[in-house]
C-alpha positions as CSV (number, residue, x, y, z in Angstrom):
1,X,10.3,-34.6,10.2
2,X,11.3,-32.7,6.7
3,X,9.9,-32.0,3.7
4,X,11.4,-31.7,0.3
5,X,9.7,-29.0,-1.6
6,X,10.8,-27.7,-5.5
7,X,14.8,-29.5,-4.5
8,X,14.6,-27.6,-1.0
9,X,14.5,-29.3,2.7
10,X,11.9,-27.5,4.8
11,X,10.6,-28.7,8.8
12,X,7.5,-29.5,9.3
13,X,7.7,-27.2,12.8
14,X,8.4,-23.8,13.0
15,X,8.3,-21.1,15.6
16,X,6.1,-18.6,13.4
17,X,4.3,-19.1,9.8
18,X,3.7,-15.4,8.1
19,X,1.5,-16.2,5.1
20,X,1.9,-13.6,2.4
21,X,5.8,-12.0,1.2
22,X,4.7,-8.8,0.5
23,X,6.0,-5.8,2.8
24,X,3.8,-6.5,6.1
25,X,4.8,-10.4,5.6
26,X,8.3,-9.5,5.2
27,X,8.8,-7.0,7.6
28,X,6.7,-9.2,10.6
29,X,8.9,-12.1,9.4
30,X,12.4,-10.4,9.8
31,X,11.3,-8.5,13.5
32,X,10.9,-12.4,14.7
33,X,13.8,-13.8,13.4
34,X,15.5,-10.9,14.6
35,X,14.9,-11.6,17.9
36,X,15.8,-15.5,17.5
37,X,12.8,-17.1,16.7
38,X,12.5,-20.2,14.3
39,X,9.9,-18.5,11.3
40,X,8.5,-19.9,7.8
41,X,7.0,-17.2,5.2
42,X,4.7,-18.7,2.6
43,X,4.4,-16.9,-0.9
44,X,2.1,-18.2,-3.5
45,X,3.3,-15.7,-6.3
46,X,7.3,-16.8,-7.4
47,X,8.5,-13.6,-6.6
48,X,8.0,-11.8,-3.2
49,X,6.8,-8.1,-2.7
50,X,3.1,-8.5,-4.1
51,X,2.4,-4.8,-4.7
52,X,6.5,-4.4,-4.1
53,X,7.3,-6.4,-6.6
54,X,8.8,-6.1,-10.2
55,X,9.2,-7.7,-13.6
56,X,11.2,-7.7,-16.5
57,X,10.4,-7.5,-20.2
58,X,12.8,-7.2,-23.0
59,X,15.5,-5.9,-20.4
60,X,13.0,-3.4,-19.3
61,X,12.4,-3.9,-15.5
62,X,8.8,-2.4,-14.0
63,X,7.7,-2.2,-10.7
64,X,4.4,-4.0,-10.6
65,X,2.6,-1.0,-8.6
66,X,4.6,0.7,-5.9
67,X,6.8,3.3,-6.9
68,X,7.7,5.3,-4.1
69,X,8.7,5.3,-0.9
70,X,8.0,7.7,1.8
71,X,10.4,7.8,5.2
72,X,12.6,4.7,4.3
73,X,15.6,6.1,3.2
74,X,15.5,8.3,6.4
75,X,17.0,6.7,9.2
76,X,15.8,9.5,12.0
77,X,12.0,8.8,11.0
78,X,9.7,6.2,12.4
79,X,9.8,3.3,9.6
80,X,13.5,4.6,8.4
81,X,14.6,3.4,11.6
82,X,13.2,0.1,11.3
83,X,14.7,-0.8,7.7
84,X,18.3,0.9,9.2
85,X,18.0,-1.9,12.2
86,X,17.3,-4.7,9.7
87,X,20.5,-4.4,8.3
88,X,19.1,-3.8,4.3
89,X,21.6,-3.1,2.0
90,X,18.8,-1.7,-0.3
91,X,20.5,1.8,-1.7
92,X,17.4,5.0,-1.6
93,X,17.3,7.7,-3.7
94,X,15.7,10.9,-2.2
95,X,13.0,12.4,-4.4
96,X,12.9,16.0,-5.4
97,X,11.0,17.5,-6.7
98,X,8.4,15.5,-4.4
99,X,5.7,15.1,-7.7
100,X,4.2,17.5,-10.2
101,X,1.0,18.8,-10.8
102,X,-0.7,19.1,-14.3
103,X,-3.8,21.8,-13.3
104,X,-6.0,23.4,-16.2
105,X,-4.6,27.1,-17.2
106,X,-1.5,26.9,-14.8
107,X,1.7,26.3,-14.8
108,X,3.2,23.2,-13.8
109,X,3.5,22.9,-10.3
110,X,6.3,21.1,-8.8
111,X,6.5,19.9,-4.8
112,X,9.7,20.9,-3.5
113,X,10.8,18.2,-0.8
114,X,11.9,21.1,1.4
115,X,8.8,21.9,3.7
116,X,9.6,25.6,3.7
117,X,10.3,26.2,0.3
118,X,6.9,24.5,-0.3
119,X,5.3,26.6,1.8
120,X,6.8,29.8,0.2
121,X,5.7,28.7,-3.4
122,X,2.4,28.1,-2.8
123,X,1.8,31.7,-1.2
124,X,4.0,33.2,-4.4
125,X,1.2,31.1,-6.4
126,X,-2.1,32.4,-4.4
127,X,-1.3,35.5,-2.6
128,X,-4.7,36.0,-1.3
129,X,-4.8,33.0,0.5
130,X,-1.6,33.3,2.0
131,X,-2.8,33.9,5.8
132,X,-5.4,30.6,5.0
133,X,-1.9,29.1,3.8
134,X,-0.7,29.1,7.2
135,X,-3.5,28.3,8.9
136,X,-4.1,25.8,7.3
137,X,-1.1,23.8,7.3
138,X,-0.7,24.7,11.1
139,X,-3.7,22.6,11.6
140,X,-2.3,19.9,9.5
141,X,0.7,19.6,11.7
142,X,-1.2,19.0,14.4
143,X,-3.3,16.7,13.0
144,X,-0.2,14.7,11.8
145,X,1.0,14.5,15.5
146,X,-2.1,13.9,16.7
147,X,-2.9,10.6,13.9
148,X,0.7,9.8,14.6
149,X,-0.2,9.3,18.1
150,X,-3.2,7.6,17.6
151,X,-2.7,5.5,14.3
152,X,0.8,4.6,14.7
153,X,1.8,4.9,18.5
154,X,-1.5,3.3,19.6
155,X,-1.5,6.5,22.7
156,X,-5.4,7.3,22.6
157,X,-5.9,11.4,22.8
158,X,-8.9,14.2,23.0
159,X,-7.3,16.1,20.1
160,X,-7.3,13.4,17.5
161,X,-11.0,12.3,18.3
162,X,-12.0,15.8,17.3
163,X,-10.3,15.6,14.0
164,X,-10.9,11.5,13.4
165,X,-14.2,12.3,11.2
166,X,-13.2,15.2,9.3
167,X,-12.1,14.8,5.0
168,X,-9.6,16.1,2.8
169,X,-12.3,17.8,1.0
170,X,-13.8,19.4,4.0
171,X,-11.0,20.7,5.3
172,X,-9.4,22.4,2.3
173,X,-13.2,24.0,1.5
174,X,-13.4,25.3,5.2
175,X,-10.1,26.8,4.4
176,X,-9.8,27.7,0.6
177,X,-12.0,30.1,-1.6
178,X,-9.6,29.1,-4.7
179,X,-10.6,26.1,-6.4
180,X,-7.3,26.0,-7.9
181,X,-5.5,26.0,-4.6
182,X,-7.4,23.3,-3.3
183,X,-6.8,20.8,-6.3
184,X,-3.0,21.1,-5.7
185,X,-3.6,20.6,-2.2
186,X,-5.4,17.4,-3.0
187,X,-4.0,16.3,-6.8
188,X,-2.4,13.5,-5.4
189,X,-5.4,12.3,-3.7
190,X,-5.7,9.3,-6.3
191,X,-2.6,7.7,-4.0
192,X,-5.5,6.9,-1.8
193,X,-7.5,5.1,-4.1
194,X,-10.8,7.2,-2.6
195,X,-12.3,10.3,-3.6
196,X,-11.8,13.1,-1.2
197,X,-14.4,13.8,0.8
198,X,-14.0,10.4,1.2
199,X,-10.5,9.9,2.5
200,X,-9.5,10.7,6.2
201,X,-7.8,14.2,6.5
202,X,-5.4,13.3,9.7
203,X,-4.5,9.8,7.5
204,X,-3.9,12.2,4.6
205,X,-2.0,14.6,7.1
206,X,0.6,12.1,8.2
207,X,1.3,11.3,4.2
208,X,1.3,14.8,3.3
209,X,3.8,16.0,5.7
210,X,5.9,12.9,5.6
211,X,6.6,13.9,2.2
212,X,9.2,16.5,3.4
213,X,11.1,14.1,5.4
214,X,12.3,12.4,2.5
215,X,10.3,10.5,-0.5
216,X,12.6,7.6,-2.0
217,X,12.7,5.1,-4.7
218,X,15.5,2.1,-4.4
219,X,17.7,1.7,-6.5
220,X,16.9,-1.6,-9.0
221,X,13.5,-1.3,-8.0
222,X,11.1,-2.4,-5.8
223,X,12.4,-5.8,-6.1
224,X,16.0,-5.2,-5.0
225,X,14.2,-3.9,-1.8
226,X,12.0,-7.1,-1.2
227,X,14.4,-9.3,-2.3
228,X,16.8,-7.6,0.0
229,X,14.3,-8.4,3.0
230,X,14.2,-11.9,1.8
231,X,17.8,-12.2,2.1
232,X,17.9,-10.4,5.6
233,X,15.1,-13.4,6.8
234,X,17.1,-16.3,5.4
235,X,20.3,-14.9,6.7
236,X,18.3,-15.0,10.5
237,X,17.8,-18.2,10.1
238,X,14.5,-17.8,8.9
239,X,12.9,-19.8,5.8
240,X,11.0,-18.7,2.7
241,X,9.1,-21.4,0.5
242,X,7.5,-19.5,-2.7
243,X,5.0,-20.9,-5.4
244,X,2.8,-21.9,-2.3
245,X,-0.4,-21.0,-1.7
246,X,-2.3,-21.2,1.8
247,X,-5.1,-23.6,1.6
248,X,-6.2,-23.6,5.1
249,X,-5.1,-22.3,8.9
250,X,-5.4,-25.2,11.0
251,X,-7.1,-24.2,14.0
252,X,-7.5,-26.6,17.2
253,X,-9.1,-26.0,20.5
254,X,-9.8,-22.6,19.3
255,X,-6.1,-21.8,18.8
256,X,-4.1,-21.4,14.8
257,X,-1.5,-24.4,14.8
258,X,-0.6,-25.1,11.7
259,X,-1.3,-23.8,8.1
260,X,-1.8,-26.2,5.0
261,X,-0.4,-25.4,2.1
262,X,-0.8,-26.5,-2.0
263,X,2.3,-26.2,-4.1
264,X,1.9,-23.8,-7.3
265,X,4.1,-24.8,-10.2
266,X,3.5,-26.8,-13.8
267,X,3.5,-30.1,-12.2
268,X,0.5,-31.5,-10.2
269,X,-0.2,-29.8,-6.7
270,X,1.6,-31.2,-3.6
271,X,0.2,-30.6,-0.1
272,X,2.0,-29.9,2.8
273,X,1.3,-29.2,6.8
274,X,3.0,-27.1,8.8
275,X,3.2,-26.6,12.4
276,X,3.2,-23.5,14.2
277,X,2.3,-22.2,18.1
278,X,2.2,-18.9,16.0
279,X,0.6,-17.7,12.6
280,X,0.5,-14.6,11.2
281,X,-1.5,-13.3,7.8
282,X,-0.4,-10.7,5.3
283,X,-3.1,-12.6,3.0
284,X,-5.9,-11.1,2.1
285,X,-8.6,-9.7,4.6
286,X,-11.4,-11.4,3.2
287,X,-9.6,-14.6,2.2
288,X,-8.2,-15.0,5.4
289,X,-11.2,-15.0,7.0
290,X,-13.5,-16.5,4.5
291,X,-11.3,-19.2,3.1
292,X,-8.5,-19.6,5.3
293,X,-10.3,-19.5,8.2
294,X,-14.1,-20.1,7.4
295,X,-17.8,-19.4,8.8
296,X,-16.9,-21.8,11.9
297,X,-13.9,-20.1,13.7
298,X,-15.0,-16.5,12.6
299,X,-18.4,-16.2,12.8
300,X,-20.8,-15.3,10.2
301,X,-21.1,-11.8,11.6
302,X,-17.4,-11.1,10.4
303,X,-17.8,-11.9,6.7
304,X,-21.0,-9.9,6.4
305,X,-19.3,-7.3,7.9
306,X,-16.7,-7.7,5.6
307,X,-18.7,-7.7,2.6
308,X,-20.5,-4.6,3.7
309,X,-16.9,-2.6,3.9
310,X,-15.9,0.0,1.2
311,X,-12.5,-1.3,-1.0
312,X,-10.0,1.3,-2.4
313,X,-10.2,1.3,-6.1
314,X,-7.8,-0.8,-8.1
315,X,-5.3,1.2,-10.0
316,X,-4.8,0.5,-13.8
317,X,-1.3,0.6,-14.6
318,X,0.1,1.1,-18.4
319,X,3.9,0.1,-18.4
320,X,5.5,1.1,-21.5
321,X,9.7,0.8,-22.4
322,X,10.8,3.8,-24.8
323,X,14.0,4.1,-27.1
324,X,14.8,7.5,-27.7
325,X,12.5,9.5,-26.5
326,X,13.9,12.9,-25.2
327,X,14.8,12.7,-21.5
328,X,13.8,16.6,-20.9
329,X,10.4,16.2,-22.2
330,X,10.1,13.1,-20.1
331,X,10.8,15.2,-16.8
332,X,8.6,17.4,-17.7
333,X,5.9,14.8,-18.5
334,X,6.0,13.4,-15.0
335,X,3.2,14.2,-12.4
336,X,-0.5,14.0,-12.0
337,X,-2.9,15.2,-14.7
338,X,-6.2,16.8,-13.6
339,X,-8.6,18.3,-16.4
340,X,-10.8,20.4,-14.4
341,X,-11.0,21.1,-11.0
342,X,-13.7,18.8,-9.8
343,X,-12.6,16.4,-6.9
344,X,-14.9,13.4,-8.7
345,X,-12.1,13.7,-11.3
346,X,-10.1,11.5,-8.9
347,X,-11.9,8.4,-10.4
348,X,-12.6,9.9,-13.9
349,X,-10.1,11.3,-15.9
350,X,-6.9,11.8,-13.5
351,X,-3.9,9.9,-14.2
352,X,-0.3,10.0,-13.2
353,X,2.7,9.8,-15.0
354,X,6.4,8.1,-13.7
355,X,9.7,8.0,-15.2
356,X,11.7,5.4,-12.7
357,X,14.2,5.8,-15.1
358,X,14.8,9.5,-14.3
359,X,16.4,7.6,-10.8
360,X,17.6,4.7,-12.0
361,X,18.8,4.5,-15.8
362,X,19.9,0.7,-14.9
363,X,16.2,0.0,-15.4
364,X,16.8,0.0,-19.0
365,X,18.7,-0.7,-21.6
366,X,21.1,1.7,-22.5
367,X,19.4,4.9,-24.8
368,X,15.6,3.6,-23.0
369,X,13.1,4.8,-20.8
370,X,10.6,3.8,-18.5
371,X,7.5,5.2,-18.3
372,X,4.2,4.3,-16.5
373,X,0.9,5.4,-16.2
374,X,-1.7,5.0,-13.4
375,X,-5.4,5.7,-13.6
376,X,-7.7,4.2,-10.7
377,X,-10.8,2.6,-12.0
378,X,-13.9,2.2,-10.5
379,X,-15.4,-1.1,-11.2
380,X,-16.0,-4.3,-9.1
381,X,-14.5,-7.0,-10.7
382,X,-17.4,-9.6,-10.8
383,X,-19.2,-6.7,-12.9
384,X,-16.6,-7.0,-16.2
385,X,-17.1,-10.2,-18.1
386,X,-15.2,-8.9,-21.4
387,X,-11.8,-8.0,-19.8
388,X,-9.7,-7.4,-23.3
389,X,-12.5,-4.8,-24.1
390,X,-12.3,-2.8,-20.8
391,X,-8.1,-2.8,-21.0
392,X,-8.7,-2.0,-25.0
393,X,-11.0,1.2,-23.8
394,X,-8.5,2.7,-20.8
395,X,-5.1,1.7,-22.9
396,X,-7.2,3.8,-25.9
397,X,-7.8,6.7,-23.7
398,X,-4.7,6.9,-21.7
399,X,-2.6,6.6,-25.0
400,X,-4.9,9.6,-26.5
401,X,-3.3,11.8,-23.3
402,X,0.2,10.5,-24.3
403,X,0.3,11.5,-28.0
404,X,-0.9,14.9,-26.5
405,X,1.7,15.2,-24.0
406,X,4.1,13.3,-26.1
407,X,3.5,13.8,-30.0
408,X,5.3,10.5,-31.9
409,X,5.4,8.8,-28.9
410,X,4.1,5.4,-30.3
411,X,7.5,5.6,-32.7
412,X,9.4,5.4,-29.5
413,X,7.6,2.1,-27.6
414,X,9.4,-0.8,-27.7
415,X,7.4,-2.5,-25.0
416,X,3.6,-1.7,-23.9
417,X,1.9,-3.4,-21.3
418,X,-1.1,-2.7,-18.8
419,X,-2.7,-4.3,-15.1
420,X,-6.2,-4.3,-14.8
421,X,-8.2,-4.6,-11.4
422,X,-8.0,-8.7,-12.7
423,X,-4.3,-8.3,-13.3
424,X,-3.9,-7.1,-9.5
425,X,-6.3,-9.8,-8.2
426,X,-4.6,-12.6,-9.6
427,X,-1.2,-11.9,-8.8
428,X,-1.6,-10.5,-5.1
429,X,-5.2,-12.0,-4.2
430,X,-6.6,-8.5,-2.9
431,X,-9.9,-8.8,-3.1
432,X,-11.4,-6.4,-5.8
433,X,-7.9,-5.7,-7.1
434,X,-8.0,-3.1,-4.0
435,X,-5.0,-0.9,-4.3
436,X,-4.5,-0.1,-0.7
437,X,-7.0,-2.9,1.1
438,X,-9.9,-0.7,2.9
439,X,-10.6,2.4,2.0
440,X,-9.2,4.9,3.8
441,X,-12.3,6.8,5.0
442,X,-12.9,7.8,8.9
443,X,-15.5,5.5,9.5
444,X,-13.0,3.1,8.5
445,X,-9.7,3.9,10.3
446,X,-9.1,3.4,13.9
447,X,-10.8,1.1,16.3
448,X,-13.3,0.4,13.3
449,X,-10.4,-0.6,10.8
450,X,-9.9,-4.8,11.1
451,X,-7.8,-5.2,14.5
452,X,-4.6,-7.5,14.3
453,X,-6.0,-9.5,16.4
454,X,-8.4,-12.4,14.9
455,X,-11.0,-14.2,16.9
456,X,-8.8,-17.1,16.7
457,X,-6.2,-17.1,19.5
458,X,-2.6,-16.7,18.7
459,X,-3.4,-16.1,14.9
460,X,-2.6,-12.3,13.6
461,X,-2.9,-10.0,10.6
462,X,-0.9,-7.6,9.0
463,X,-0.9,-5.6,6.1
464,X,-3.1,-2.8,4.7
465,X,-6.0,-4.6,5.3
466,X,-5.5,-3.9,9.0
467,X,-4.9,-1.4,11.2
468,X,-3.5,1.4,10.9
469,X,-4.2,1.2,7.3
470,X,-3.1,1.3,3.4
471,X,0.2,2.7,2.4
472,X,3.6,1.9,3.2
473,X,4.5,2.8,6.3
474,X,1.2,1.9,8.0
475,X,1.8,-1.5,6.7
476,X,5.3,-2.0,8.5
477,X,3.6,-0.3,11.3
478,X,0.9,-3.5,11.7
479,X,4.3,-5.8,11.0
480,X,5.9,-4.3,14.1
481,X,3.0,-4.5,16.4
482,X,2.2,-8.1,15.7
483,X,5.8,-8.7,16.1
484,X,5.8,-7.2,19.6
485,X,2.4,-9.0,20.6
486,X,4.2,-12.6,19.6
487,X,7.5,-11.4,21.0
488,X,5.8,-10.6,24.3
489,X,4.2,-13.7,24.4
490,X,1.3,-14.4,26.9
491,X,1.9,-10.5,28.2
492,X,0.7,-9.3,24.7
493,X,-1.8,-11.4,24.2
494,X,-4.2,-9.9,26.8
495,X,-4.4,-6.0,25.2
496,X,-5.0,-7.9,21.6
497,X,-8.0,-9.9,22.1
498,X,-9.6,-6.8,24.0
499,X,-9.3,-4.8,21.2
500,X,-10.5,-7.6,19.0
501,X,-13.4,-7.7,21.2
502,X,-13.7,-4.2,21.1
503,X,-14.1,-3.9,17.7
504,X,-16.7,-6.8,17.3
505,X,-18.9,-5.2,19.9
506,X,-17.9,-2.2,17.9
507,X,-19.7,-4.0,14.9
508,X,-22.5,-6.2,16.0
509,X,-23.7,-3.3,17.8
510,X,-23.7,-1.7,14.4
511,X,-21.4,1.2,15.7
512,X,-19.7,1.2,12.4
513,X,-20.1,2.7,9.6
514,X,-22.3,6.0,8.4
515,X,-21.5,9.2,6.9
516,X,-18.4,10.8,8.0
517,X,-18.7,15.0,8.6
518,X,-17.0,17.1,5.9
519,X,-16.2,20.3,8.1
C-alpha cells in the first residue's frame, strides 16, 4: 500500500521511522540507509535542521541558532570522520581566530585556533599565573581523554569518575587567583546554556580543547549543511516527508511499530500510519515520552522525573541585515561581552556577537552584513503571558549595547528580527525553548543523562536530550550509537535495555540528582 502525501508517493512500511530532521534525526537516518536499510524521516517544521536550520529575509539568509561547528570540517577527528564517510558535499570554513573576548579594562582577547599559540598568549597576558597555566590545562587534557572515553566511546574508567562531579567554576578557582584569568577561561560558558558552577568541567573539557582541532562554519549556512544530509538520505534510497508532525508511536505487545502522523499545511489535517519494526526519536524528550508515547507504556515515574530535570536556558537571538556598515569595525565587534567579572553574568547581562558574513559574504546581498546577537534568558515559558513586552525589553537592551559598540548603527539596518524562548518552542518543540535539551551539569551527564534506550522495546532516542549530551558533536554521537544498536539487531538490543534499566533503578531509587562538588 502507498500514500500520496503534498503530490509525493510514500509506503506505508519502512525499515526504520526517525521522527525529528534536525542533526541527530539526520545523521541516525543516513548511518541506516547507509548500510541498506529501507528508512522514513518525519519533519513537522518545512525545512529540516531545527536548531541547524536557516531562513531568508529580504535576501538576507540567518541561521536560526547554530552557528558554528566544532570538528566537522576535520576529517581525522571523531565526528569529521563521520560527515567525510557520508559523502556531504557541504564546503567548511576553518575559524580563526576561534571567538573573542570583550572583558572590563582589557584588551580584546582573541582565541587563536592553534593550541600552542593559545597557550603562549594567555601566559604573555597573566604572567604570574603562568605555572597554574600549565597545570591547569594539563588536567584538562586529561580530563578530555578521560570524558572522551567515557561520554563518547562508552569505555567506563577510574579516572573520569574522579573528575565526573567536578565544575567549570570549581576548577578554574582551585587553580586561578586572577578573576580576570578565569572569566576568559570561562567567557564562553553561555554556549552551555548553564551557569558555571553548574556546567560539567570534563563536558566543558572536550569542547574546549576540541576547539583547536578546527572550529568551522559551512559555507551557505547551516542549511546547505542539512539540506545536504537530506540529499545524502534520499540519494540512499531513504525518504523524507516534511510538514508532518508525529501524533503518536504505535506501540503493540510492548514493542514501537508504527508511528501516526498529522499533515501540517494550510489545508485541513490528513492522517497517516506508518509501519516500522524500528523507530527512532530526535523529538523532544519530554514530548516523546509524554505525548508520543504516554503514562501507559512509560510509566508515570518517567515524566515526574522528567519534570523534575533542570533545562538549559533558551537563547534569545537578534538577527539584524546591515547595508554599509564598515567591515573592520564589524570584526572587531565580534565575540562575547562580559561587564564584570561575576560568573552569574552568564544569564544577566552577557551576550555574543557573530558576523557569518565575515565567512561567507553570499549570505547577503552585495555591500550587506550579517550580524546576530545571542543573549540566554532565564525564564520558563508558561511564566510570560505578554510575549511582545518581554522581546520589546531584551531587543531595547541589546540594541542599547549596539549603538555603544556600534554608534549609527540603526542607519545601517535594513532588516531586524529576534527569537524568543516561544520562538524556539514553536518551531523545534524543545520543551522550554531549551537551547541544548538538559542541562549540562554532572548530576545530569552520564548514566543519569536519558539513555537511548526507551522502556519501549525497539524504540530509540537521539539528540541532545540524550546521552551523551547537548552540542553538536554529542548529538551525532547518540545518532551513531542508535544506528549501531538497530544495525546489530537482536545482538545490540541486550546492552540497551540494561542500561535503560540501569538508569531507572538509577532514578526510582532516587540516585539522581543533588549538588554536584565544586573542587
Amino acid at each position: 500500500m502507498a500514500y500520496t502525501i503534498f503530490g509525493r508517493q510514500y509506503a506505508e512500511r519502512y525499515d526504520a521511522i526517525v521522527i525529528g530532521g534536525g542533526i541527530g534525526g539526520l545523521f541516525c537516518a543516513n548511518f541506516l540507509a547507509k548500510e541498506k536499510m529501507k528508512v522514513l524521516l518525519l519533519e513537522r517544521h518545512y525545512v529540516l535542521g531545527g536548531y541547524c536550520s536557516s531562513f531568508r529575509r529580504k535576501g538576507f539568509l540567518f541561521d536560526a541558532a547554530t552557528h558554528f561547528y566544532p570538528l566537522l570540517g576535520n576529517p581525522t577527528t571523531l565526528t569529521g570522520k563521520l560527515v567525510a564517510e557520508l559523502g556531504l558535499p557541504t564546503k567548511w570554513i576553518k575559524m580563526d581566530p576561534v571567538d573573542q573576548f570583550h572583558l572590563p579594562s582589557l584588551p580584546v582577547f582573541a582565541v587563536p585556533a592553534g593550541f600552542q599559540e593559545y597557550l603562549a598568549k594567555l601566559k604573555e597576558w597573566f604572567p604570574g599565573e603562568a605555572g597554574a597555566i600549565d597545570r591547569y590545562f594539563a588536567e584538562l587534557r586529561q580530563a578530555y581523554l578521560h570524558g572522551l572515553l567515557y561520554y563518547f566511546k562508552g569505555i567506563d574508567n577510574d579516572q573520569f569518575h574522579r573528575l565526573e562531579r567536578l565544575t567549570v567554576q570549581g576548577k578554574l578557582q582551585e587553580h586561578f587567583c586572577d578573576p580576570a584569568l578565569r572569566t576568559i577561561l570561562m567567557a564562553d560558558c553561555a554556549h552551555w546554556g548553564s551557569l558555571p558552577d553548574r556546567t560539567s568541567y570534563c563536558f566543558d573539557a572536550m569542547l574546549r580543547l576540541s576547539y583547536f582541532l578546527g572550529n568551522y562554519f559551512p559555507r551557505g549556512g547551516s542549511q546547505q549543511f542539512t539540506d545536504d544530509l537530506g540529499r545524502a538520505l534520499e540519494e540512499r534510497g531513504g525518504s523524507i516527508l516534511k510538514c508532518a508532525a508525529a501524533e503518536k508511536i504505535i506501540v503493540e505487545d510492548g514493542k514501537a511499530c508504527g508511528v501516526r502522523i498529522s499533515t501540517v499545511s494550510k489545508r485541513a489535517p490528513e492522517r497517516f500510519e506508518f509501519r516500522a519494526p524500528v523507530v527512532v526519536s530526535n523529538a523532544d524528550a519530554v514530548h516523546t515520552y509524554r505525548n508520543l508515547l504516554g503514562e501507559e507504556h512509560c510509566g508515570r515515574w518517567m515524566l515526574d522525573h522528567l519534570e523534575s530535570l533542570k533545562p538549559t536556558y533558551p537563547c534569545y537571538l537578534m538577527h539584524l541585515g546591515l547595508r554599509g556598515m564598515d567591515a573592520d569595525k564589524l570584526r572587531e565587534a565580534e565575540g562575547y561581552y562580559w561587564s564584570s567579572y561575576d560568573p552569574e553574568d552568564v544569564i544577566r547581562t552577557v551576550f555574543k556577537v557573530f558576523i557569518p558574513t565575515r565567512f561567507d559574504d553570499s549570505l547577503a546581498p552585495p555591500g550587506c552584513q550579517i550580524l546576530i546577537v545571542q543573549k540566554l534568558t532565564p525564564i520558563r515559558i508558561e511564566e510570560k503571558t505578554d510575549w511582545a513586552a518581554h522581546k520589546a525589553q531584551v531587543d531595547e537592551e541589546i540594541m542599547a549595547r549596539l549603538r555603544e559598540l556600534l554608534p549609527g548603527i540603526d542607519e545601517h539596518i535594513v532588516v531586524k528580527l529576534s527569537a524568543t524562548a516561544q520562538t524556539s518552542y514553536k518551531y523545534t518543540n524543545n520543551w522550554q525553548g531549551a537551547m541544548l535539551g538538559w542541562e549540562m551539569s554532572p548530576e545530569q551527564l552520564g548514566s543519569a543523562r536519558l539513555p537511548i534506550s526507551t522502556p519501549v522495546e525497539n524504540l530509540y532516542l537521539t539528540g541532545h536530550w540524550t546521552q551523551p549530551g547537548g552540542g553538536i558533536t554529542p548529538v551525532i554521537i547518540s545518532a551513531q550509537k542508535v544506528a549501531q544498536t538497530i544495525i546489530r539487531g537482536k545482538d545490540g538490543e541486550p546492552e540497551r535495555r540494561s542500561d535503560y534499566q540501569a538508569f531507572q533503578s538509577l532514578v526510582t531509587s532516587g540516585r539522581t540528582g543533588g549538588e554536584q562538588e565544586t573542587k
